[in-house]
C-alpha positions as CSV (number, residue, x, y, z in Angstrom):
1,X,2.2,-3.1,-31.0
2,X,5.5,-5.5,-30.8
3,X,8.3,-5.3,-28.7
4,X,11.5,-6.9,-28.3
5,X,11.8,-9.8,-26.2
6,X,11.7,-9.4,-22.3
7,X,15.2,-8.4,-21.6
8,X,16.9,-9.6,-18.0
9,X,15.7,-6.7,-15.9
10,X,12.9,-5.2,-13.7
11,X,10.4,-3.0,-14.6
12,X,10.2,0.1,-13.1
13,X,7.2,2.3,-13.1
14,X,6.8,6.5,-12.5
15,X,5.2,7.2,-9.2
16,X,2.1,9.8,-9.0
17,X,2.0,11.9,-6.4
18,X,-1.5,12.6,-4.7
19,X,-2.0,16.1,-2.4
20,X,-4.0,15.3,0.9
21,X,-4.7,17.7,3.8
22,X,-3.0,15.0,6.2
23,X,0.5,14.8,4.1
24,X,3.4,16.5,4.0
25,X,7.1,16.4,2.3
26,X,8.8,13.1,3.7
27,X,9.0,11.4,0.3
28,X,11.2,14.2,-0.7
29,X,13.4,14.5,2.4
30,X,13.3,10.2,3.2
31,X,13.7,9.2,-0.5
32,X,15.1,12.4,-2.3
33,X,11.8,12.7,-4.3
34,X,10.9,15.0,-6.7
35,X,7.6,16.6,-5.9
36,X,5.4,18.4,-7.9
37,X,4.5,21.7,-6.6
38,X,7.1,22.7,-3.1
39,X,3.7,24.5,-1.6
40,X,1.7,21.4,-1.6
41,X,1.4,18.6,1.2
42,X,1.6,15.1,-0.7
43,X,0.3,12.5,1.5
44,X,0.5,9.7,-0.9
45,X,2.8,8.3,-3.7
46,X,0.9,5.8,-6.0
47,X,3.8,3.5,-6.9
48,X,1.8,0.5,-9.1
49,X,-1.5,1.6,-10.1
50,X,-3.9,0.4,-12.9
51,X,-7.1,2.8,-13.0
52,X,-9.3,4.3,-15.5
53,X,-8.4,7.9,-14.1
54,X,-4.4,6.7,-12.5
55,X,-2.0,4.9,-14.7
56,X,1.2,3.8,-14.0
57,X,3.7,4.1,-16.9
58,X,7.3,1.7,-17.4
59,X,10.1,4.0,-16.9
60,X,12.8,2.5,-19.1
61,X,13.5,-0.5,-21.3
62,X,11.6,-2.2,-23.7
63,X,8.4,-1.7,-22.4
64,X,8.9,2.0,-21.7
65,X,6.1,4.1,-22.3
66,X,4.0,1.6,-22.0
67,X,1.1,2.2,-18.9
68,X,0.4,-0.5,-16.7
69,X,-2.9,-1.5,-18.5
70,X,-1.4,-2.1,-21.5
71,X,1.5,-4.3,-20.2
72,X,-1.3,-6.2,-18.4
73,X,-3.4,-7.1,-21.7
74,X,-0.8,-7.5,-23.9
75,X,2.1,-9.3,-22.0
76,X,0.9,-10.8,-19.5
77,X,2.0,-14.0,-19.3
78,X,5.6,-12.8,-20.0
79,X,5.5,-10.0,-17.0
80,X,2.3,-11.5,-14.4
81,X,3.2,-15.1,-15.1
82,X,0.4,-18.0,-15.7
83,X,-1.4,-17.5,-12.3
84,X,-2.1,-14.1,-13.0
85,X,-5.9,-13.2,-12.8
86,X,-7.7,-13.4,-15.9
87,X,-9.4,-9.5,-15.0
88,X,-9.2,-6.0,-17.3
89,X,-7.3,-4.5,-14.5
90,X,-4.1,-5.2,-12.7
91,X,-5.9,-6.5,-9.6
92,X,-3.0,-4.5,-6.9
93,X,-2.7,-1.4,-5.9
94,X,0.9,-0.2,-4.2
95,X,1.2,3.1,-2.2
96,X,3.7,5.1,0.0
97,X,1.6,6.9,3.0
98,X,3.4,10.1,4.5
99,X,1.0,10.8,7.1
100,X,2.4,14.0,9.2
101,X,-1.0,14.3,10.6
102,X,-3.7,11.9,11.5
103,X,-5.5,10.4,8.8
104,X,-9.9,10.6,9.2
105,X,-11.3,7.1,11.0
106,X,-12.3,5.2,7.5
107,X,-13.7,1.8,6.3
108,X,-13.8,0.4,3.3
109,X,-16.5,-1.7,2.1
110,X,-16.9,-5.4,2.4
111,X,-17.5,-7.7,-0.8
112,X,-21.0,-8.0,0.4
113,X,-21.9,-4.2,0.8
114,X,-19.5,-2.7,-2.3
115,X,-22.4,-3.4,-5.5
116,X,-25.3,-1.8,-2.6
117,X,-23.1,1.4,-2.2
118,X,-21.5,1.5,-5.7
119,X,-18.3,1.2,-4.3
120,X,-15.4,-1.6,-4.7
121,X,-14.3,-4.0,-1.7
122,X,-10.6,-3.1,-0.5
123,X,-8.8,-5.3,1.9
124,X,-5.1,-4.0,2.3
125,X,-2.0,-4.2,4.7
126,X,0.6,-1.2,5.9
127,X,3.8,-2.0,6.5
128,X,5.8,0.5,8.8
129,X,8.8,2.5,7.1
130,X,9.1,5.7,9.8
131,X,7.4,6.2,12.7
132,X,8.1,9.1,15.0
133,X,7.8,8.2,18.8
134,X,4.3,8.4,19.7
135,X,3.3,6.9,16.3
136,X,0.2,5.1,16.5
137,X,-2.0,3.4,14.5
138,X,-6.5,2.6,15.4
139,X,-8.3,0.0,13.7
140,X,-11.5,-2.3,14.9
141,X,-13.7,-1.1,17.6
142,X,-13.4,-1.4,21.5
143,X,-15.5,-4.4,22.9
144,X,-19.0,-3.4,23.5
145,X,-19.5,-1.1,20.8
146,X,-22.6,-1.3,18.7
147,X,-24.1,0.5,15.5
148,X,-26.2,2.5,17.8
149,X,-23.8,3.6,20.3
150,X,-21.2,4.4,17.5
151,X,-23.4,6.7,15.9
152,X,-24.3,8.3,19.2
153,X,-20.4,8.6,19.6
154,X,-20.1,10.3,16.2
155,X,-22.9,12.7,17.2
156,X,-22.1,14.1,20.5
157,X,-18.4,14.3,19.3
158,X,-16.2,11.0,21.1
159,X,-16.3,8.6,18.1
160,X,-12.1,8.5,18.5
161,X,-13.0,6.7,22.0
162,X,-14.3,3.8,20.5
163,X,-11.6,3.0,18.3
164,X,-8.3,1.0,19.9
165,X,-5.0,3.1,19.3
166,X,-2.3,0.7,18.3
167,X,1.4,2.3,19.5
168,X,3.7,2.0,16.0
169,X,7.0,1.6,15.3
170,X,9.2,0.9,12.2
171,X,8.9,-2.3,11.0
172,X,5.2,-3.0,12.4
173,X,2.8,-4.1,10.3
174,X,-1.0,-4.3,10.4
175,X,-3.7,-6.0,7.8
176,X,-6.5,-4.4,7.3
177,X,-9.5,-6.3,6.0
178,X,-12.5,-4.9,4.3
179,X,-15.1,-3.9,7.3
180,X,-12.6,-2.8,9.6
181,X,-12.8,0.9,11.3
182,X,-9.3,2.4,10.5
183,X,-7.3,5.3,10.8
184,X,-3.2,6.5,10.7
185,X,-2.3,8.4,13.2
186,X,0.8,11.3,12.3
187,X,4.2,10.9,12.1
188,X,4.1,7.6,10.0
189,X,5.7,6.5,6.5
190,X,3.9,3.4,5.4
191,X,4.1,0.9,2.7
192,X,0.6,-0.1,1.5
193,X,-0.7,-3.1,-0.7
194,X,-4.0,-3.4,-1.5
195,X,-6.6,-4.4,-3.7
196,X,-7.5,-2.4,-6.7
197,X,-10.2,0.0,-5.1
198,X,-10.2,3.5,-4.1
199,X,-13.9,3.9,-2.3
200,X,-13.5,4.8,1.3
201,X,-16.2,6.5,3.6
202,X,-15.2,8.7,5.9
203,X,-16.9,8.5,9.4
204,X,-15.1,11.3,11.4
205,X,-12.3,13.8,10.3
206,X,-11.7,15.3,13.5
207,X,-13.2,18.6,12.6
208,X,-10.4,19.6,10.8
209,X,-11.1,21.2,7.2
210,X,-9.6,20.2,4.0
211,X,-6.8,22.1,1.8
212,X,-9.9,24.4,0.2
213,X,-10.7,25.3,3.9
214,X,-13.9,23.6,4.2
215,X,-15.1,20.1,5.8
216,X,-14.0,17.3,3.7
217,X,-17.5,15.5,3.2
218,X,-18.2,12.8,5.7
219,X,-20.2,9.1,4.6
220,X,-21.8,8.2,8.3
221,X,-24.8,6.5,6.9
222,X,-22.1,3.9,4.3
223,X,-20.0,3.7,7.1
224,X,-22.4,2.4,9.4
225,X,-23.6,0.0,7.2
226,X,-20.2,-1.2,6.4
227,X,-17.5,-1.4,9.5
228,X,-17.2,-4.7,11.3
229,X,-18.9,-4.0,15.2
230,X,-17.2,-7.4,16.0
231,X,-14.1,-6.3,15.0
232,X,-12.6,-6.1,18.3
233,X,-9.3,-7.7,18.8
234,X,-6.9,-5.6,16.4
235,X,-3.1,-6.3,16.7
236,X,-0.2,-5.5,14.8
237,X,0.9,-8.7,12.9
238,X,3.9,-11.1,13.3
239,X,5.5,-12.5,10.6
240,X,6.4,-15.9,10.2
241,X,9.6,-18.1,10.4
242,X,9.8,-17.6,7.1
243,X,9.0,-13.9,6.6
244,X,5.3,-13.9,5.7
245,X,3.4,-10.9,7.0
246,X,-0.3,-11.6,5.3
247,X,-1.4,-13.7,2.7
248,X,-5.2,-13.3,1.9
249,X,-7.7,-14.2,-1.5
250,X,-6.0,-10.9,-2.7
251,X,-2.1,-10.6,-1.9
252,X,0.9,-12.5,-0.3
253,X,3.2,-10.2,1.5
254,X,6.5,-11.6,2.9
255,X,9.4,-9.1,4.5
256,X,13.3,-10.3,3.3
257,X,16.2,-9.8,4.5
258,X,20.0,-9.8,3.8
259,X,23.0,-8.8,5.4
260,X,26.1,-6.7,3.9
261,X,27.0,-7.8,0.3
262,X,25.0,-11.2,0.7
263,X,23.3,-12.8,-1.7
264,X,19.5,-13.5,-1.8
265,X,16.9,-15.3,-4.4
266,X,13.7,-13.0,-5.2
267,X,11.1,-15.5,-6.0
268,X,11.4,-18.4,-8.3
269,X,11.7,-18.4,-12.2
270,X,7.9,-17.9,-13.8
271,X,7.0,-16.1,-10.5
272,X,6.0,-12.7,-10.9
273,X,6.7,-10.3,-7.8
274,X,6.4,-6.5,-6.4
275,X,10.0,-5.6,-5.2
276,X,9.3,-2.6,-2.2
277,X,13.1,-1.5,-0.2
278,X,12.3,-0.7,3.0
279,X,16.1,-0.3,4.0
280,X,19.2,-0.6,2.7
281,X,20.1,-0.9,-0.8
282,X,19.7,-4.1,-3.4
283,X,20.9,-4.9,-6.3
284,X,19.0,-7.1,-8.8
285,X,19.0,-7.6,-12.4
286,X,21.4,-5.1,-13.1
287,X,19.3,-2.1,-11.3
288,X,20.3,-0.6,-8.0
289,X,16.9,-0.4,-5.5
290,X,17.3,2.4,-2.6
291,X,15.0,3.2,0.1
292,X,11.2,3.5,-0.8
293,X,12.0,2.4,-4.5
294,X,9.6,-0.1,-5.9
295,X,10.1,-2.3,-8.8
296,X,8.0,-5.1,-10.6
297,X,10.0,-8.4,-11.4
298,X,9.1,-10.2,-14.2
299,X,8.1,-13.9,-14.4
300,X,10.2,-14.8,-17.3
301,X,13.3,-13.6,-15.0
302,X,15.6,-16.4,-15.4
303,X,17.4,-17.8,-12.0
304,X,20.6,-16.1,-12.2
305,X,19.3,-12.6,-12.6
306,X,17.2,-13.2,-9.9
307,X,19.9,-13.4,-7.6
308,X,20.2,-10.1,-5.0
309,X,23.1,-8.5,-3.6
310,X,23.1,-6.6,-0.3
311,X,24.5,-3.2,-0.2
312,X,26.8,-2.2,2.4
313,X,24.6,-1.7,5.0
314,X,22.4,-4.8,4.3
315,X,18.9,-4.8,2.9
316,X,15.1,-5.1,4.2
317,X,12.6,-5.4,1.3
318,X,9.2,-6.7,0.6
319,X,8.3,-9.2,-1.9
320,X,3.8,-8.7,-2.6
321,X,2.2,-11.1,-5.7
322,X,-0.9,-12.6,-6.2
Protein backbone atom coordinates (compact mmCIF):
# COMPACT_ATOMS: atom_id res chain seq x y z
CA UNK A 1 0.00 0.00 0.00
CA UNK A 2 1.54 3.58 -1.07
CA UNK A 3 0.75 6.82 -0.01
CA UNK A 4 1.48 10.28 -0.88
CA UNK A 5 4.29 11.92 0.66
CA UNK A 6 3.95 13.07 4.46
CA UNK A 7 2.15 16.22 4.10
CA UNK A 8 3.01 19.24 6.76
CA UNK A 9 0.57 18.26 9.44
CA UNK A 10 -0.20 16.16 12.59
CA UNK A 11 -1.70 13.07 12.79
CA UNK A 12 -4.64 12.69 14.58
CA UNK A 13 -6.02 9.40 15.79
CA UNK A 14 -9.96 8.33 16.95
CA UNK A 15 -10.14 7.83 20.60
CA UNK A 16 -11.96 4.53 22.10
CA UNK A 17 -13.86 4.87 24.82
CA UNK A 18 -13.65 2.08 27.58
CA UNK A 19 -16.87 1.57 30.29
CA UNK A 20 -15.51 1.08 34.01
CA UNK A 21 -17.61 0.88 37.14
CA UNK A 22 -15.34 3.84 38.60
CA UNK A 23 -16.07 6.36 35.45
CA UNK A 24 -18.43 8.63 34.57
CA UNK A 25 -19.34 11.49 31.81
CA UNK A 26 -16.56 14.22 32.20
CA UNK A 27 -14.98 13.64 28.75
CA UNK A 28 -18.31 14.65 27.35
CA UNK A 29 -19.00 17.62 29.67
CA UNK A 30 -14.80 18.80 29.92
CA UNK A 31 -14.00 18.12 26.29
CA UNK A 32 -17.50 18.03 24.39
CA UNK A 33 -17.02 14.35 23.67
CA UNK A 34 -19.11 12.15 21.98
CA UNK A 35 -19.78 9.00 23.90
CA UNK A 36 -21.04 5.92 22.94
CA UNK A 37 -23.98 4.82 24.79
CA UNK A 38 -25.58 8.13 27.38
CA UNK A 39 -26.43 5.13 30.11
CA UNK A 40 -22.95 4.07 30.40
CA UNK A 41 -20.08 5.37 32.83
CA UNK A 42 -16.74 5.71 30.58
CA UNK A 43 -13.86 5.87 32.86
CA UNK A 44 -11.31 5.84 30.19
CA UNK A 45 -10.52 7.30 26.68
CA UNK A 46 -7.66 5.34 24.92
CA UNK A 47 -6.24 8.11 22.85
CA UNK A 48 -2.85 6.26 21.09
CA UNK A 49 -3.17 2.68 21.36
CA UNK A 50 -1.48 -0.23 19.38
CA UNK A 51 -2.94 -3.67 20.61
CA UNK A 52 -3.97 -6.85 19.11
CA UNK A 53 -7.58 -6.39 20.55
CA UNK A 54 -7.44 -1.95 20.64
CA UNK A 55 -6.34 -0.06 17.60
CA UNK A 56 -6.03 3.35 17.02
CA UNK A 57 -6.96 4.59 13.54
CA UNK A 58 -5.55 8.20 11.67
CA UNK A 59 -8.51 10.40 11.44
CA UNK A 60 -7.75 12.47 8.37
CA UNK A 61 -5.01 13.04 5.77
CA UNK A 62 -2.97 10.84 3.98
CA UNK A 63 -2.61 8.21 6.25
CA UNK A 64 -6.34 8.11 7.11
CA UNK A 65 -7.66 4.92 7.74
CA UNK A 66 -4.70 3.63 8.45
CA UNK A 67 -4.55 1.95 12.31
CA UNK A 68 -1.66 2.61 14.30
CA UNK A 69 0.03 -0.79 13.60
CA UNK A 70 0.14 -0.26 10.23
CA UNK A 71 1.66 3.33 10.32
CA UNK A 72 4.23 1.83 12.70
CA UNK A 73 5.48 -1.09 10.21
CA UNK A 74 5.22 0.68 7.22
CA UNK A 75 6.28 4.34 7.87
CA UNK A 76 8.08 4.40 10.45
CA UNK A 77 10.90 6.22 9.92
CA UNK A 78 8.86 9.03 8.27
CA UNK A 79 6.20 9.29 11.41
CA UNK A 80 8.56 7.65 14.69
CA UNK A 81 11.80 9.00 13.44
CA UNK A 82 15.26 6.95 13.45
CA UNK A 83 15.30 6.33 17.22
CA UNK A 84 12.17 4.66 17.26
CA UNK A 85 12.29 1.07 18.76
CA UNK A 86 12.80 -1.63 16.36
CA UNK A 87 9.46 -3.69 18.22
CA UNK A 88 5.94 -5.12 16.34
CA UNK A 89 4.16 -2.74 18.47
CA UNK A 90 4.02 1.00 19.09
CA UNK A 91 5.80 0.62 22.43
CA UNK A 92 3.18 3.77 24.24
CA UNK A 93 0.21 3.68 25.39
CA UNK A 94 -1.87 7.28 25.95
CA UNK A 95 -5.05 7.52 28.03
CA UNK A 96 -7.62 10.06 29.58
CA UNK A 97 -8.71 8.79 33.21
CA UNK A 98 -12.26 10.20 34.37
CA UNK A 99 -12.28 8.79 37.66
CA UNK A 100 -15.63 10.01 39.51
CA UNK A 101 -15.13 7.32 42.05
CA UNK A 102 -12.04 5.70 43.51
CA UNK A 103 -10.26 3.45 41.36
CA UNK A 104 -9.33 -0.40 43.21
CA UNK A 105 -5.56 -0.33 44.93
CA UNK A 106 -3.55 -2.00 41.86
CA UNK A 107 0.09 -2.89 40.78
CA UNK A 108 1.40 -3.70 37.83
CA UNK A 109 4.10 -6.14 37.39
CA UNK A 110 7.75 -5.49 37.43
CA UNK A 111 10.03 -6.70 34.40
CA UNK A 112 11.20 -9.41 36.63
CA UNK A 113 7.75 -10.87 37.67
CA UNK A 114 5.70 -10.13 34.07
CA UNK A 115 7.00 -13.71 32.02
CA UNK A 116 6.21 -15.77 35.83
CA UNK A 117 2.57 -14.35 35.80
CA UNK A 118 2.03 -14.06 32.06
CA UNK A 119 1.57 -10.62 32.23
CA UNK A 120 3.57 -7.44 30.63
CA UNK A 121 5.61 -4.86 32.87
CA UNK A 122 3.87 -1.35 32.86
CA UNK A 123 5.65 1.64 34.31
CA UNK A 124 3.44 4.84 33.66
CA UNK A 125 2.96 8.61 34.86
CA UNK A 126 -0.54 10.67 35.40
CA UNK A 127 -0.56 13.99 34.85
CA UNK A 128 -3.46 16.02 36.63
CA UNK A 129 -6.19 17.73 34.29
CA UNK A 130 -9.24 18.22 37.03
CA UNK A 131 -9.23 17.53 40.39
CA UNK A 132 -12.23 18.37 42.63
CA UNK A 133 -11.19 19.49 46.22
CA UNK A 134 -10.53 16.58 48.18
CA UNK A 135 -8.86 14.88 45.20
CA UNK A 136 -6.30 12.50 46.19
CA UNK A 137 -4.15 10.18 44.84
CA UNK A 138 -2.32 6.57 47.09
CA UNK A 139 0.65 5.00 45.77
CA UNK A 140 3.67 2.94 47.69
CA UNK A 141 3.14 1.58 51.12
CA UNK A 142 3.40 3.22 54.65
CA UNK A 143 6.89 2.52 56.29
CA UNK A 144 6.81 -0.73 58.18
CA UNK A 145 4.58 -2.58 56.01
CA UNK A 146 5.53 -6.08 54.99
CA UNK A 147 4.08 -8.96 52.70
CA UNK A 148 2.71 -10.53 55.74
CA UNK A 149 1.12 -7.73 57.44
CA UNK A 150 -0.38 -6.50 53.99
CA UNK A 151 -2.10 -9.54 53.49
CA UNK A 152 -3.28 -9.63 57.02
CA UNK A 153 -4.58 -6.02 56.15
CA UNK A 154 -6.40 -7.33 53.03
CA UNK A 155 -8.00 -10.05 55.21
CA UNK A 156 -9.44 -8.44 58.15
CA UNK A 157 -10.62 -5.62 55.85
CA UNK A 158 -7.89 -2.26 56.47
CA UNK A 159 -5.61 -2.74 53.43
CA UNK A 160 -6.56 1.17 52.46
CA UNK A 161 -4.53 2.01 55.84
CA UNK A 162 -1.45 0.96 54.50
CA UNK A 163 -1.37 2.84 51.51
CA UNK A 164 -0.20 6.83 51.77
CA UNK A 165 -3.07 9.22 50.31
CA UNK A 166 -1.41 11.86 48.28
CA UNK A 167 -3.83 15.30 48.32
CA UNK A 168 -4.24 16.19 44.25
CA UNK A 169 -4.69 19.10 42.44
CA UNK A 170 -4.59 20.21 38.79
CA UNK A 171 -1.41 20.22 37.46
CA UNK A 172 0.18 17.52 39.90
CA UNK A 173 1.75 14.85 38.57
CA UNK A 174 2.93 11.46 39.89
CA UNK A 175 5.15 8.54 38.15
CA UNK A 176 4.31 5.41 38.70
CA UNK A 177 6.89 2.62 38.26
CA UNK A 178 6.20 -0.93 37.83
CA UNK A 179 5.92 -2.53 41.62
CA UNK A 180 4.37 0.25 43.07
CA UNK A 181 0.80 -0.16 45.12
CA UNK A 182 -1.52 2.35 43.33
CA UNK A 183 -4.79 3.70 43.26
CA UNK A 184 -6.98 7.12 42.01
CA UNK A 185 -8.98 8.43 44.26
CA UNK A 186 -12.57 10.23 42.71
CA UNK A 187 -13.09 13.39 41.36
CA UNK A 188 -9.83 13.24 39.04
CA UNK A 189 -9.29 13.79 35.20
CA UNK A 190 -5.90 12.46 34.35
CA UNK A 191 -3.57 12.30 31.51
CA UNK A 192 -1.77 8.96 31.42
CA UNK A 193 1.43 7.67 29.51
CA UNK A 194 2.49 4.44 29.78
CA UNK A 195 4.05 1.52 28.44
CA UNK A 196 2.31 -0.72 26.09
CA UNK A 197 0.66 -3.18 28.76
CA UNK A 198 -2.69 -3.60 30.03
CA UNK A 199 -2.07 -6.52 33.01
CA UNK A 200 -2.96 -5.12 36.33
CA UNK A 201 -3.96 -7.18 39.60
CA UNK A 202 -6.28 -5.98 41.63
CA UNK A 203 -5.55 -6.28 45.41
CA UNK A 204 -8.72 -4.59 47.06
CA UNK A 205 -11.77 -2.97 45.33
CA UNK A 206 -13.39 -1.66 48.32
CA UNK A 207 -16.19 -4.09 48.31
CA UNK A 208 -17.93 -2.36 45.82
CA UNK A 209 -19.40 -4.57 42.84
CA UNK A 210 -18.85 -4.13 39.24
CA UNK A 211 -21.40 -2.70 36.45
CA UNK A 212 -22.88 -6.56 36.14
CA UNK A 213 -23.52 -6.30 40.07
CA UNK A 214 -21.05 -8.65 41.17
CA UNK A 215 -17.29 -8.43 42.72
CA UNK A 216 -14.96 -7.61 40.07
CA UNK A 217 -12.35 -10.52 40.51
CA UNK A 218 -9.50 -9.63 42.86
CA UNK A 219 -5.43 -11.08 42.02
CA UNK A 220 -4.09 -11.08 46.02
CA UNK A 221 -1.72 -13.90 45.47
CA UNK A 222 0.04 -11.75 41.88
CA UNK A 223 -0.17 -8.75 43.80
CA UNK A 224 1.69 -9.97 46.56
CA UNK A 225 4.26 -11.26 44.72
CA UNK A 226 4.58 -8.11 42.70
CA UNK A 227 4.22 -4.58 44.69
CA UNK A 228 7.34 -2.96 45.96
CA UNK A 229 7.17 -3.32 50.25
CA UNK A 230 10.09 -0.71 50.09
CA UNK A 231 8.20 1.50 48.23
CA UNK A 232 7.71 4.00 50.91
CA UNK A 233 8.40 7.52 50.12
CA UNK A 234 5.79 8.44 47.32
CA UNK A 235 5.49 12.17 46.24
CA UNK A 236 3.95 13.89 43.61
CA UNK A 237 6.80 15.01 41.09
CA UNK A 238 8.37 18.48 40.31
CA UNK A 239 9.30 19.29 37.05
CA UNK A 240 12.35 20.75 36.04
CA UNK A 241 13.64 24.24 34.99
CA UNK A 242 13.02 23.15 31.84
CA UNK A 243 9.66 21.47 31.98
CA UNK A 244 10.55 17.80 32.40
CA UNK A 245 8.14 15.81 34.53
CA UNK A 246 9.67 11.95 34.11
CA UNK A 247 11.95 10.55 31.81
CA UNK A 248 12.49 6.79 32.31
CA UNK A 249 13.89 3.51 29.86
CA UNK A 250 10.25 3.89 28.51
CA UNK A 251 9.01 7.62 27.99
CA UNK A 252 10.19 11.42 28.36
CA UNK A 253 7.36 13.61 29.49
CA UNK A 254 8.00 17.38 29.63
CA UNK A 255 4.85 20.04 30.47
CA UNK A 256 5.04 23.38 27.88
CA UNK A 257 3.83 26.39 28.15
CA UNK A 258 2.92 29.63 26.28
CA UNK A 259 1.27 32.65 26.93
CA UNK A 260 -1.63 34.51 24.67
CA UNK A 261 -0.88 34.40 20.92
CA UNK A 262 3.02 33.40 21.60
CA UNK A 263 4.91 31.38 19.71
CA UNK A 264 6.50 28.05 20.80
CA UNK A 265 8.78 25.18 18.94
CA UNK A 266 7.41 21.52 19.51
CA UNK A 267 10.41 19.42 19.37
CA UNK A 268 13.10 19.54 16.78
CA UNK A 269 12.99 18.48 13.04
CA UNK A 270 13.34 14.33 12.78
CA UNK A 271 11.86 14.29 16.37
CA UNK A 272 8.81 12.46 16.74
CA UNK A 273 6.43 13.60 19.64
CA UNK A 274 2.90 12.95 21.44
CA UNK A 275 1.17 16.45 21.53
CA UNK A 276 -1.59 16.15 24.86
CA UNK A 277 -3.48 20.07 25.57
CA UNK A 278 -3.98 20.22 28.92
CA UNK A 279 -5.35 24.00 28.74
CA UNK A 280 -5.78 26.43 26.44
CA UNK A 281 -5.79 26.08 22.81
CA UNK A 282 -2.72 25.56 20.21
CA UNK A 283 -2.30 25.89 16.95
CA UNK A 284 0.23 23.81 15.01
CA UNK A 285 0.70 22.66 11.61
CA UNK A 286 -2.37 24.02 10.43
CA UNK A 287 -4.75 22.06 13.14
CA UNK A 288 -6.33 23.83 16.06
CA UNK A 289 -5.68 21.49 19.45
CA UNK A 290 -8.33 22.20 22.41
CA UNK A 291 -8.51 20.91 25.74
CA UNK A 292 -7.94 17.01 26.15
CA UNK A 293 -7.14 16.75 22.36
CA UNK A 294 -4.11 14.61 21.50
CA UNK A 295 -2.16 14.60 18.39
CA UNK A 296 0.96 12.70 17.16
CA UNK A 297 3.71 15.02 15.38
CA UNK A 298 5.58 13.61 12.89
CA UNK A 299 9.43 13.43 12.60
CA UNK A 300 9.66 14.58 9.05
CA UNK A 301 7.81 17.96 10.37
CA UNK A 302 9.97 20.51 8.98
CA UNK A 303 10.98 23.70 11.41
CA UNK A 304 8.49 26.10 10.39
CA UNK A 305 5.46 24.01 10.73
CA UNK A 306 6.60 23.15 13.96
CA UNK A 307 6.14 26.46 15.23
CA UNK A 308 2.92 26.87 17.93
CA UNK A 309 0.71 29.61 18.42
CA UNK A 310 -1.01 30.35 21.70
CA UNK A 311 -4.65 30.84 21.70
CA UNK A 312 -6.14 33.63 23.51
CA UNK A 313 -6.01 32.41 26.71
CA UNK A 314 -2.52 30.81 26.42
CA UNK A 315 -1.69 27.17 26.31
CA UNK A 316 -0.37 24.20 28.77
CA UNK A 317 0.44 21.06 26.75
CA UNK A 318 2.47 17.91 27.07
CA UNK A 319 5.08 16.89 24.75
CA UNK A 320 5.70 12.37 25.60
CA UNK A 321 8.33 10.36 22.95
CA UNK A 322 10.59 7.77 23.35
Amino acid sequence: MSFPALSPALIRLQPLYMDRVWGGRTLESEYGRYLPDPAIPYGESWEVVDRSGEQSVVLEGPFKGLTLNELWLQHRGAVFGSSAPHTERFPLLIKILDARDTLSLQVHPPLSEADALHGEPKTEMWVIADAGPEASLYAGVVPGTTRESFAAALADGTAATLVPKLPAKAGDFIFIPSGRLHAIGAGLLIFEIQQNSDTTYRVFDWNRVGLDGKPRTLHVPESLRCIDFSDTSPALGQATPDGLLATCDYFTVHRREAPAAAHAPVGAPGQFLMLGILSGQLTLAGSTLNPGDWALVPASLEAPARQATAGPGGAIWLEAGF
